[in-house]
Structures are given as C-alpha cells and as structure tokens.
N, C-alpha and C positions, 0 to 999 in steps of 0.2 A: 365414617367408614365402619365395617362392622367385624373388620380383623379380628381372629383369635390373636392376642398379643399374649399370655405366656399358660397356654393350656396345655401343658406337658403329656397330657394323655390323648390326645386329639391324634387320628388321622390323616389331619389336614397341613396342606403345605400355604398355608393363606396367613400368616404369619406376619411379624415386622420385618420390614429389609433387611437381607443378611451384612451384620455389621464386623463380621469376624471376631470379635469379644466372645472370650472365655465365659459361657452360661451353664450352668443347671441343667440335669433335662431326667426325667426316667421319677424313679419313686425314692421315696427317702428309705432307705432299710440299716436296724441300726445305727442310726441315727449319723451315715452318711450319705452322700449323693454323686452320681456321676457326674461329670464334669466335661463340655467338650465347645470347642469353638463355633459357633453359630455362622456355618458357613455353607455354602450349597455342597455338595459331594459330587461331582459328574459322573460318576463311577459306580454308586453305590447298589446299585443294582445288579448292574455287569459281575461287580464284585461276588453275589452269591456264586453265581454257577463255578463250577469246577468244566476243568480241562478234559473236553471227551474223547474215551481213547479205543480205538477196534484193534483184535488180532484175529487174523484171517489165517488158518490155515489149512491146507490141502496137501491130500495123497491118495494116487491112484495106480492100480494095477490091470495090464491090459494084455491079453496073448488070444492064442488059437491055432489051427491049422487049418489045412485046405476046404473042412467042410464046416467049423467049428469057431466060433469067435467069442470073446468075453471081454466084460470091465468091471471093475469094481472102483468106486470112489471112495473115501471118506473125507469131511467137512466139517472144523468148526470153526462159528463164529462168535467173538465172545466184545461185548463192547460194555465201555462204565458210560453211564450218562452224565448229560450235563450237569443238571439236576442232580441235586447230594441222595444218595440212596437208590439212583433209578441205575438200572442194567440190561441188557438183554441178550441171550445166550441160545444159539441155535446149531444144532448139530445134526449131520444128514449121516447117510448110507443111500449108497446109487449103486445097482448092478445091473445091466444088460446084457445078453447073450442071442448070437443065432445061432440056428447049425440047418444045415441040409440033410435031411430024413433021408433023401431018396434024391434022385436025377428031377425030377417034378415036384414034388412034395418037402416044406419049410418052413421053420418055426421060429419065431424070436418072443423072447420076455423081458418083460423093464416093469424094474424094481424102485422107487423113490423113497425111503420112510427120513422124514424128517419131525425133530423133537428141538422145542421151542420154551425156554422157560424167562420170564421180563417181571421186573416191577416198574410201574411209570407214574409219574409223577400225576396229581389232579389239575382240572383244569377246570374253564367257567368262574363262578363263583358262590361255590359252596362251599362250606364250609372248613372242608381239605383242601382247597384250592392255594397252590402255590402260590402261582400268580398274581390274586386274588391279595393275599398277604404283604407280596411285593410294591402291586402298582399302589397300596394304601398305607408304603411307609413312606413318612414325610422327607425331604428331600437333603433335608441337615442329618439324617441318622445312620450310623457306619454300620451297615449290617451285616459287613462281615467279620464284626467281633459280635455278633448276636449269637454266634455257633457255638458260644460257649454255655451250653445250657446249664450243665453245674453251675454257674456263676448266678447267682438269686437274682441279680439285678438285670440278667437277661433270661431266667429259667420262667417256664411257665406251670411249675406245680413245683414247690417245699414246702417243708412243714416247717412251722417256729415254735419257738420254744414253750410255747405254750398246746403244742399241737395241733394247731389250727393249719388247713391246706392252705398255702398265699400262691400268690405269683408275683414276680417284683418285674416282670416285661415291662417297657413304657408305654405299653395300649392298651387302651379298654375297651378297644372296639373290634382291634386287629392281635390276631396271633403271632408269635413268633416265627416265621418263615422255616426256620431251621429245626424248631418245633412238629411241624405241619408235616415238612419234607422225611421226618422221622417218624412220624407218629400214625399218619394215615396212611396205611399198606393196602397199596392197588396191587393185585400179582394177574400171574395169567401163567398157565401151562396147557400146552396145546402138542398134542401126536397126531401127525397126517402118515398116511401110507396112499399111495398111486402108483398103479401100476395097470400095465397092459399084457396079455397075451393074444399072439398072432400066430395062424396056421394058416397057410395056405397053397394053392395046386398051382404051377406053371409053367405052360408045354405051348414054345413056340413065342407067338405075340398075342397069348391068351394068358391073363393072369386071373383068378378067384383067391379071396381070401375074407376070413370071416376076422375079427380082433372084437377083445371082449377088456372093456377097461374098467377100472374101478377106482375110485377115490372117495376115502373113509378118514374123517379131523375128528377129532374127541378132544375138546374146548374146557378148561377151567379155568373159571375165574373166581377171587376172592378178594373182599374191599372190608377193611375194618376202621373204624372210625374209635377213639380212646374215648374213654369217660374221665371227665375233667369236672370238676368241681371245685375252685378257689375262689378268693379273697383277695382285692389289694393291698401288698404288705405295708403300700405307703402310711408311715407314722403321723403325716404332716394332720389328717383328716380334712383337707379343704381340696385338695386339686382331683381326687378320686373318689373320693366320698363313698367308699365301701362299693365298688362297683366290682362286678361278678365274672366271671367265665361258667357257665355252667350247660357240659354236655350229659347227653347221657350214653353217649357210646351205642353202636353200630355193629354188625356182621352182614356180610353177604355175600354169598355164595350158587354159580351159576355152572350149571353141566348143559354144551351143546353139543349136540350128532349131529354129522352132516355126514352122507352115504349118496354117493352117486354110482348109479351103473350104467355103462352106456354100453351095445352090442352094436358092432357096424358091418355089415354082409355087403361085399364091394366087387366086381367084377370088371375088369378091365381089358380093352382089345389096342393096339397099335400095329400098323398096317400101313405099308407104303405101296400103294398102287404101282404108281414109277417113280423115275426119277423125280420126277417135279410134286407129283400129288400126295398128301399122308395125310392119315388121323387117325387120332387117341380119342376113343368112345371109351367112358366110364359111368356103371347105374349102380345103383345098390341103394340099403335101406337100413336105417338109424333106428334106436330103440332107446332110449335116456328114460332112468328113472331117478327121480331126486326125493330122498326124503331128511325134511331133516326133525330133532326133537329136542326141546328147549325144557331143562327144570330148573328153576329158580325157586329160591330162599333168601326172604329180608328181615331182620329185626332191626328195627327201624327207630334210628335215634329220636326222631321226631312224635309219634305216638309211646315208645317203651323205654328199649332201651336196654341196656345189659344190668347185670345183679350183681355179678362179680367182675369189675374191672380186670383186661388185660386178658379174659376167658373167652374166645372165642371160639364159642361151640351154643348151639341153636336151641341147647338145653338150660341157656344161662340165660334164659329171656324175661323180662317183666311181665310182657301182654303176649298179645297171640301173635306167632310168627306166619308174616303173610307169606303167601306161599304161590307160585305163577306155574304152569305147566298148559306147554304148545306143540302142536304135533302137524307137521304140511307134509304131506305129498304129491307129488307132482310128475305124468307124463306125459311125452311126447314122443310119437312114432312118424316117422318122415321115409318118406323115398324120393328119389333123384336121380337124373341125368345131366351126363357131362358131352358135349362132341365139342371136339377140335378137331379143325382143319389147316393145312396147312400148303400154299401152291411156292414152289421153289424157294421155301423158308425164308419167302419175301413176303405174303399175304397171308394172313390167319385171318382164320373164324372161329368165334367158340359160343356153343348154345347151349344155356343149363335152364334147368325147370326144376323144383321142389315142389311136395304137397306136404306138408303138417297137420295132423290132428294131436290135439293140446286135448289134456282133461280139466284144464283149468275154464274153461269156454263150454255155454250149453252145447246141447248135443248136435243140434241143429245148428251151431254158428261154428264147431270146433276144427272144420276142414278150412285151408287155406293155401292155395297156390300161388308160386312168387316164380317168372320163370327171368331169364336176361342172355343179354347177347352180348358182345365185345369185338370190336374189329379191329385187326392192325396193319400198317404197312412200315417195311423199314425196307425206305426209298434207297438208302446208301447199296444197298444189293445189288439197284440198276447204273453202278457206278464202279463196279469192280475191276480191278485193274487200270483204271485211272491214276495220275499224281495228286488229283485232286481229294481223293481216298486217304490216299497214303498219308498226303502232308496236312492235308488242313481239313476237311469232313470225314472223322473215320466210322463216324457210326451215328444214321437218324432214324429216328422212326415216329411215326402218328397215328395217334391211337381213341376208338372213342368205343365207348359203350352207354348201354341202356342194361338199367335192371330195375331186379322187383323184390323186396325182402319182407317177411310175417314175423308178427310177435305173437306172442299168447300174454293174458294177465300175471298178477299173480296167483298165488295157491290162495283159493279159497273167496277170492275179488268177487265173481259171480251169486254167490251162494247170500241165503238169508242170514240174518245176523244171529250167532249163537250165545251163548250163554258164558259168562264167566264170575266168580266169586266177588263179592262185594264192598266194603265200608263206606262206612256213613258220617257225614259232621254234622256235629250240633256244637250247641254252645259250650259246651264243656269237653270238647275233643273228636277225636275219631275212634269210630265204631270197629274193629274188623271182626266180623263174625268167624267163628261160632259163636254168638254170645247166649249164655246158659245152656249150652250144647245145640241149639237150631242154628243152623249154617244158612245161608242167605248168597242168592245169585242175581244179577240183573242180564240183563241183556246187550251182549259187545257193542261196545260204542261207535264200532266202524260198521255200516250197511253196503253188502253185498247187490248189485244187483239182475234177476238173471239175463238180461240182453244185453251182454256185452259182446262187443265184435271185435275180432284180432286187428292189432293195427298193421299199419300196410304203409309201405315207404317204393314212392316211385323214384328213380334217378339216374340222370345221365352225366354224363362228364366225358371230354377230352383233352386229349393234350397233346406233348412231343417231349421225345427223351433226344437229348442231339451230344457229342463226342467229339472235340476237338483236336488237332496238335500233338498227333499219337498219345491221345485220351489222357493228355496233360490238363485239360481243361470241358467240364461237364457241366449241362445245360438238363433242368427238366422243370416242365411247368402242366400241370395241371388247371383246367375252368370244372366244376360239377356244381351241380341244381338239381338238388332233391325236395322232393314233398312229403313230408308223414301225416296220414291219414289216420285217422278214428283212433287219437292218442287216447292211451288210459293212464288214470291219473287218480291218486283219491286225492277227493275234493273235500272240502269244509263244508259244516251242515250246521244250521243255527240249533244249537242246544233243546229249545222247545220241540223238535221235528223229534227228540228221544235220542239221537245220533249225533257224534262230532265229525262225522263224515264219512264219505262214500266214495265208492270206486264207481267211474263214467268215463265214456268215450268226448271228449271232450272239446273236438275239433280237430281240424290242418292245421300242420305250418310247416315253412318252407326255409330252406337253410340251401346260400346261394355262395360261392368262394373259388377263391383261387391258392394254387399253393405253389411255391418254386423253390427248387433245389440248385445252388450251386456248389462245384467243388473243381479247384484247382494246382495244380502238383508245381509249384515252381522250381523243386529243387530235386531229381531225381539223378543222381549216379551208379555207374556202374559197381564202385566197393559200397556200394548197402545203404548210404544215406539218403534218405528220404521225407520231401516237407511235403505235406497237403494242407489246406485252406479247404475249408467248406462254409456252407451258411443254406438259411431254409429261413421264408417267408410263407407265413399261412394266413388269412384274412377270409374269416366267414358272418355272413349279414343272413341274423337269422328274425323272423317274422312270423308272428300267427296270422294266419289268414282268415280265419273262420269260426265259430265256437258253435255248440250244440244249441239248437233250438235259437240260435239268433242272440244270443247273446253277447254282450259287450266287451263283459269281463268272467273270467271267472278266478276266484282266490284259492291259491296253489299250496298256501304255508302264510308264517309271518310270527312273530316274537317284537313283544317290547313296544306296539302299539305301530308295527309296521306290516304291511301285508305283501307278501309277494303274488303276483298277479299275472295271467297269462290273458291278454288286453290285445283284441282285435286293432292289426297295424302296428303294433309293437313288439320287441324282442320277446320271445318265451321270459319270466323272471324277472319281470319288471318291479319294480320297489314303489311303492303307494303310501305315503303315509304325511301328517300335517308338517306343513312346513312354514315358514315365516311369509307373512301377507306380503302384494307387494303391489303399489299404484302406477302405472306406470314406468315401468323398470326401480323404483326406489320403494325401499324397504316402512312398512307401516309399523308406528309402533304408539306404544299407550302414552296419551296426553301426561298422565299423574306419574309413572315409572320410568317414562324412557326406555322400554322393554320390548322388543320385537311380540308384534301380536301373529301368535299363529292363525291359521287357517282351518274355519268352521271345518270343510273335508279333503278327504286328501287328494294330494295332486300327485304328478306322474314323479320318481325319481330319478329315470334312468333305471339301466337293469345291470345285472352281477356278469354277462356277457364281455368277453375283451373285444377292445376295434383290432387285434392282431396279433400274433404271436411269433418273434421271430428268435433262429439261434445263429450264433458264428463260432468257428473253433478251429482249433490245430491239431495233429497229429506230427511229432516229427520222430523218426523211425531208423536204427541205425542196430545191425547186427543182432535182430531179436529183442534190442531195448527197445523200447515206446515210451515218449509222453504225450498224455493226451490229455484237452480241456476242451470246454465246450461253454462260453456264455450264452444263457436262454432268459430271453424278455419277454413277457407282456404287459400290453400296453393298454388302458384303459379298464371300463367296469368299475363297478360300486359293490363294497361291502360293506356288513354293517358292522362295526367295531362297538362291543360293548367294555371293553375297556378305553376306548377312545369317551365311552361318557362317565368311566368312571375315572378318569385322569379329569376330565373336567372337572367332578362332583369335587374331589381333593385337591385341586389344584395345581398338577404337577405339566398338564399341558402346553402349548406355547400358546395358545390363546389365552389363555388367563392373565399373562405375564402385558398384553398391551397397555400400552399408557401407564407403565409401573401401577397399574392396577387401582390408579386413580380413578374415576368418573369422567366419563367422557362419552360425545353424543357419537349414536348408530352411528356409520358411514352412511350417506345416502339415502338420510331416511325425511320422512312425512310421519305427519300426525292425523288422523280422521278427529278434525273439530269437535267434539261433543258429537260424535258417530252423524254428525248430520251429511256425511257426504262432501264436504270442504277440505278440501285438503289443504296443508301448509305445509312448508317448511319445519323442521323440528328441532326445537333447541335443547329440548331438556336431556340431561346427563343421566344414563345410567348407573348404578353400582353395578360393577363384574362382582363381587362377591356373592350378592345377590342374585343375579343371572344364573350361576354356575351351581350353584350350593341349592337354588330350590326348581322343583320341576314346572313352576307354574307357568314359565316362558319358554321353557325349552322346550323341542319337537324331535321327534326321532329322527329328523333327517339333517339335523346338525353330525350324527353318527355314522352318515355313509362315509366312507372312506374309500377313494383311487384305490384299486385294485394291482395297480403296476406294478412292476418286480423285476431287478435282474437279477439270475441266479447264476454263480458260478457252481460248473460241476466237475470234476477230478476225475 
C-alpha cells in the first residue's frame, strides 16, 4: 500500500488506522512539539464556524387627513456570520405619500433608499478560499485551537530569533483556515435609491396617469489578498525540508452604476353596461432605459504584486495595474392593451397585445408583438343560494389561457466584436501592456452577431381553483405547455475562429408541468385560535426540440473537463463528460491496474434540472401571535461538486474509506483481454490510494452529485 504513514505536513487524510495513541503532529519549534491522540474528530470542521446571529429592527410613522396621507419607515438589519470575520449590515429609509390636488387631479411619491455594507468569506478554490483550507485539513486535526494565531505552532508568519519570517502551521500545502478568514478581506458597500412619482386625472370611470420611476445602486467592492513570505520553523529538517508559503499579495477594487428609468403613460376606463355586463380596458406605453458602468482595478498577486505589505492602495504596486472599464446601454419602448370583460362576474375575458422595440436587436429585427388571451368561469355562481354552496362547494372556478411573450438580447449581443486592452504569456511570465509606454489591444473574445431575432415563448395552460367546507379546505392545480422559440444564448467558439464565443439564436424548446396547491384550516375558533396546513407540488419536463441549422448539440458552458450542452431530445443543461466504460451493464477496467477505464468521448449525464419540487408547512395563529414554517424539497438533478473531488484527492470522502482502504476488485467489473475485444471476468485488485490521489482514472462524472435538498424555512 502506498499510505503516507507519518508525514506531518501532508494534507492528506490517507493515513494509518486511527489507533487512538498519543502521537506527534505539527513542526518541532524550540525544540518542542504538539502532541495530540490520533483519532478521527467528527466535528472538526463544524467546529470552525461560529454561531450566526441577526438583529432586525423596525420603526414607522404613518398619518394624514381627508386629502393627504404619509409614511415613513426606518430599518436595520445587522447580522455576524458564520464564518469568523464575515457580517452583513443593511439599513433602509421608506417614505410614501399621496394627496388630492384637486376633485380630479392626484399625486403620490415613494421614496426607498437603502445602504448595505458585508464582508464574506472566499469561496472555490483560491487561494483565500475558506473552504478550500477546510475540506484540506486532515481529519485528526482540532482546528478550533488553530484560532490561536499568536501561538507559533499554529501562526502563519513570526519572526525568530534570528529574524528570519517562519510559520510553525502543520501545512505545507494548506493555510491556516483562521488565518485565511482574517487575512483575506472581501467587503462590498453598495447605496440603492428607488423611487416613483405619479400624477394623475380622474373623472368618473376614466382614469389617466403618467408615473415616472427611477432606480439608481452605486456598488463597491474591494478584495485584498496579504503578502506572506516564510520559512518552515521545523528544526527536525527532515519532515519539511525548508518548504515555503510565498505570496505576493493583491488589491482590487471595483465601482458599478446601474441607473434605470422607466416612464409609463397608462390610461384606464371601467364601465358597467348593466347589471350583468362590464369591462376595464387599459393601453398605455413604457419607456425603460437601463444603463449601467463598470470600472475595475487589479494588482494581481500572480504577475506583481504589492511593494509594501498590508498597503493597499494601487500606488503600491510592482508591475503595471491592469485596469477593466465597461459601459452598456440599453432601450426598450413598448405599448399595450388590456380588455376585460366580465358577464354577471360569472365569465370573464381578458385580451392584451404588446409590441417592443429593443436597441439591442438590428434595426430591422428590433419590433416584436406578443398578444394573449385568458378565460374563466367560476361555475359555484350558478349555485347560489343552494346548501350545497354554503356547506360543502363554496367556491370553483376553471380557468384557461393562451399567450405570447418577447425578449430582446443582451446589450451589445448583436454588434461586431470590439476592442479591449491586452497581456501576453511567454516563458517568462505575463506581459500587460503598456510595455515601454506602447499600450496594446486585441479584439474582445465574445463575437456579436448582427441577425439576431427576439426570442418568442408561446404558452397555454389551465386549471381550477375549487374551496371547500366554509373555505376550511383549498384545492388549486394548474396543466401549462410552453414553447420558446429563437433562444439566445452565447455559445462557445473554438479558439482558432479568434473568439471564445458568441451570442446566437439557438433553437426551441419546450417546458410542459403541472403545479398544485393545497391548503387546510383544521382548527379555526371563534376566541382567535387558528391552524392551517398547506403544501404545493410543482413538476416541470423540460426538452430541446430543435437547434439552429440542424444541429445536434450545441455546448452551453462547462469547467473541469465537463461540458454542459443543450442536446436535441434532452433537458436544456444537460452534463457531457468521460465516464467510466461499461460492457454490457458491467464496468470495464485495465487488465495491469484494476482501474475503471474511462471513456474515449463523452456520454450523456443527466442534466442540473429537478424531477420536482415540492413544499409543506404550518401557520398556527392566535391573537396576533404567529408561528410559521415551511419545509421545501427538491428532488433529483446533478451537480457538479468540485469539492466532492477534492474530498476524494485527500481522502476525507466515504468512498475512500471502503474495504478499510485495502485493495479490492471493481464491483461488477470485466477486463478488455489485451484490448482484443474478449471480455472476462476481472479479478485483479485495485489500490483506492491510487485511484483517488492520481487523475489518470478518474472522470469528471464521478463528481456529479444528487442535487436534492430539504430546507427548513422560519
């Protein structure tokens, strides 16, 4: 076997049996050593986080008279995260007001400005990554005396006596978690303001009113990464052998606008012929403009780097600080009708039409019409004054519609590909220009192209809402079958074309389901006690039907040597990548290793889609109290867990642990004889250390992972 048996500085959990004996473990400093029982920790991870904790509070004031109304709120919220170091603090101001100008003429304002300031923890695996530090401490190590950073034998930078920088952590590969959770500062502050003003005329069953909104976020971010530079203090010189940390430390700093304005000119009529006949017609017309503007700044650990540790400021840099600036705008102008009809507020009808022109779309594609219709009946009407009514059907109704909805791309999707600033790798590092003051651009890696067409989503769906047992007990279920049409999508483009991809209309597909709501009151009294029951089934089968120019597949995304794919007769997001051969339902693996042999190309793996989603929960209500919860589950789908391969790589997984990690043959596997096509039975024994620790048999689809989940929610 090819156990690490006593590498103290290893990330790895691959180890001798835990034998509970008092061992050694960490760097020798000063010529002592920690000490601690050789035992698994169940806990030890859990152990990092800290207890998270929110304070919500609120206060509002509200008054007015006969023609005049206001509010005013204040709001904060202030929470410690789990995570050591992480917070998030968000405080509002809310004020609305109407008032009546005139007998006809009326106005109301809404005011929202909220202020938002978090630090959070990293994620992935880079090199501030929390996590990342976590899932790569071995499974014997108590790391919640690792917080002790002062303490040398868990700090990752002192000086000794000789003034040399050490670290006396037990890793040489991995950081100290508590280190990490200190040291690398993610923050974010962020000011929104939204708000609306509304004027309008109203005389009779004519209403006109114009409202003009606006929402405006001014986004900062800043991520600092330390400059570290030590030395193993272990004195032993054999188990570390002068092994390094060496960063060079990071800043970066991001300012985002986003400004929207929307104008909406609305005109409204209501009108009851007689008794039995009425409708509300409403038209009017939308203006939205979105723009937003993006400046970034990186000094970048990996080319430079900082000069003066712990100075973060873009004036403290080694090389040249790269530098990103982005600018989109984007409009769209719509107009629209509404009718509703309505015959003895037993049968409605309601007819609407939209047209959109998007600037995102040529000029000649940029018009698009979506119109829909909806009809209902609430039969319980023709039952009025019945017992049947009263005691046991108190309220049905059946309901269906047809419609039609438009999208536009996004900003800039259509357009030829522009330019942006450059660096270069060679064998001795990266380039970013200016170098000797000539600045250098290439041309953006995403191509535009100009015919693209708005996408278009047909769909119908009906159902029935029905009302038991003086509305003790509620029934609603929904069937809908939609189509979307002429999706856009950017696509992946092989490198040699100049481009790593492109935006295209990409095909149909079709998304078919059903949804059902129930909810029932069993315990309602007269002095205020009150239980309800509810629960909701959703289940949507969604399918590409079709792709541009006849094609098969087209590839969506993908990371890690796996490709997501939108694959005619499959779910949108399907997973594609090699996976372990297999003869006849059993598993092929190498004559000489014992090793699952993957697969020359990849095969289908299922896609990231749930087969369902369902909730159930209680309210029970007495005098203004409430408690309420809600479990919500879904059920099925794949994702890809890249810490699910990195539990493998170290060991900490439950597949590692079969056959106490002795050698032992595949389940269910064949051998391909000297690849001549004979298959056999397969005896030979794998090593799992082996398997797990190197990539040569592994395949990214060991890494999908059940997506299912039940969440409680409060």
């Amino acid at each position: 076997m090819n156990y690490i048996k006593d590498d103290r500085r290893e990330n790895f959990s691959w180890g001798l049996p835990f034998d509970g004996l008092m061992r050694p473990w960490g760097q020798v400093i000063d010529g002592k050593q920690l000490v601690k029982p050789y035992v698994d920790l169940p806990h030890n991870i859990r152990s990092f986080y800290d207890r998270g904790k929110t304070l919500n509070n609120y206060v509002a004031l509200s008054g007015g008279n006969d023609k005049t109304t206001y509010f005013l709120s204040l709001n904060s919220l202030n929470n410690k995260g789990v995570v050591p170091n992480t917070f998030y603090n968000r405080y509002s101001v809310r004020f609305n007001a109407q008032t009546q100008l005139s007998n006809r003429i009326y106005s109301s304002i809404n005011v929202n400005y909220i202020n938002t300031y978090s630090r959070a923890e990293n994620s992935g695996q880079n090199s501030g990554s929390v996590m990342d530090a976590l899932v790569q401490t071995p499974r014997d190590i108590p790391i919640s005396e690792m917080k002790q950073l002062g303490n040398k034998y868990y700090s990752m930078e002192f000086t000794d006596t000789s003034g040399v920088n050490r670290y006396g952590n037990f890793g040489a590969y991995i950081k100290n978690p508590y280190w990490v959770a200190t040291y690398y500062d993610n923050r974010n502050k962020s000011d929104r303001v939204l708000g609306d003003f509304n004027i309008g005329y109203k005389r009779g069953e004519f209403n006109v009113f114009n409202r003009v909104g606006v929402d405006m976020t001014d986004d900062r971010s800043t991520y600092k990464s330390p400059v570290l530079n030590v030395t193993a203090a272990d004195e032993t010189g054999s188990y570390y052998d002068g092994t390094t940390f060496k960063l060079n430390g990071g800043y970066e700093q991001s300012l985002n606008t986003y400004f929207s304005l929307t104008n909406d000119l609305i005109a409204n009529w209501m009108h009851d012929f007689d008794k039995d006949f009425g409708i509300n017609a409403t038209a009017g017309s939308s203006v939205n403009m979105r723009q937003i503007e993006a400046l970034g700044a990186v000094i970048d650990p990996s080319n430079n780097g900082l000069v003066i540790p712990d100075y973060y400021n873009f004036a403290n840099n080694k090389g040249p600080v790269r530098v990103s600036n982005s600018f989109d705008r984007r409009r769209i102008f719509g107009m629209y009708a509404d009718v509703k009809f309505n015959f003895r507020r037993e049968l409605f009808l309601e007819l609407t039409g939209r047209n959109d022109w998007s600037s995102t779309l040529s000029f000649d594609r940029n018009s698009y019409f979506y119109p829909g219709a909806n009809t209902s009946w609430v039969f319980t009407e023709r039952l009025n004054g019945t017992k049947f009514k009263r005691k046991v059907l108190n309220y049905g109704k059946v309901r269906f519609s047809a419609s039609a909805s438009g999208a536009s791309a996004p900003a800039y999707a259509n357009n030829k590909a522009g330019y942006n600033q450059s660096s270069f790798r060679s064998g001795f590092g990266t380039i970013t220009p200016p170098f000797n003051g000539v600045p250098a651009f290439s041309i953006n890696s995403q191509f535009g192209p100009s015919g693209l067409k708005p996408e278009r989503t047909r769909e119908y769906e009906f159902g029935t809402d029905l009302s038991f047992l003086n509305d003790r007990l509620g029934v609603s279920f929904t069937y809908y079958n939609s189509k979307a049409i002429d999706l856009i999508t950017a696509v992946p483009l092989p490198p040699s074309s100049g481009f790593t991809s492109q935006y295209m209309n990409i095909g149909t597909m079709s998304n078919k389901g059903m949804e059902i709501a129930l909810r029932g009151t069993p315990i309602s009294t007269k002095w205020g006690l009150k239980w309800e029951l509810f629960g909701t089934f959703t289940r949507n089968r969604n399918k590409v039907l079709s792709l541009t120019n006849g094609l098969e597949n087209v590839v969506v995304g993908g990371f890690n040597g796996m490709s997501i794919v939108a694959a005619v007769g499959r779910p949108y997001g399907t997973f594609y990548a090699a996976d372990i051969q297999y003869h006849e339902g059993r598993a092929v693996v190498d004559q000489n290793t014992g090793m699952p042999v993957p697969t020359t190309n990849p095969v289908y793996l299922e896609s990231y889609q749930p087969k369902f989603i369902a909730s159930w929960g209680s309210d029970l209500m007495w005098k203004g109290l409430k408690l309420h919860f809600v479990f919500v589950t879904k059920q099925g789908g794949q994702f890809y867990s890249h810490t699910k391969e990195l539990m493998d790589f170290v060991g900490t997984a439950q597949e590692t642990v079969v056959n106490s990690r002795k050698p032992y043959v595949w389940n269910n596997s064949v051998i391909n004889y000297n690849n001549t096509g004979n298959y056999e039975t397969n005896t030979k024994e794998f090593d799992p250390y082996l398997y797990y620790t190197t990539a040569m048999h592994r395949t990214p689809a060991q890494y999908l992972v059940n997506a299912s989940y039940i969440r409680l929610q409060e």
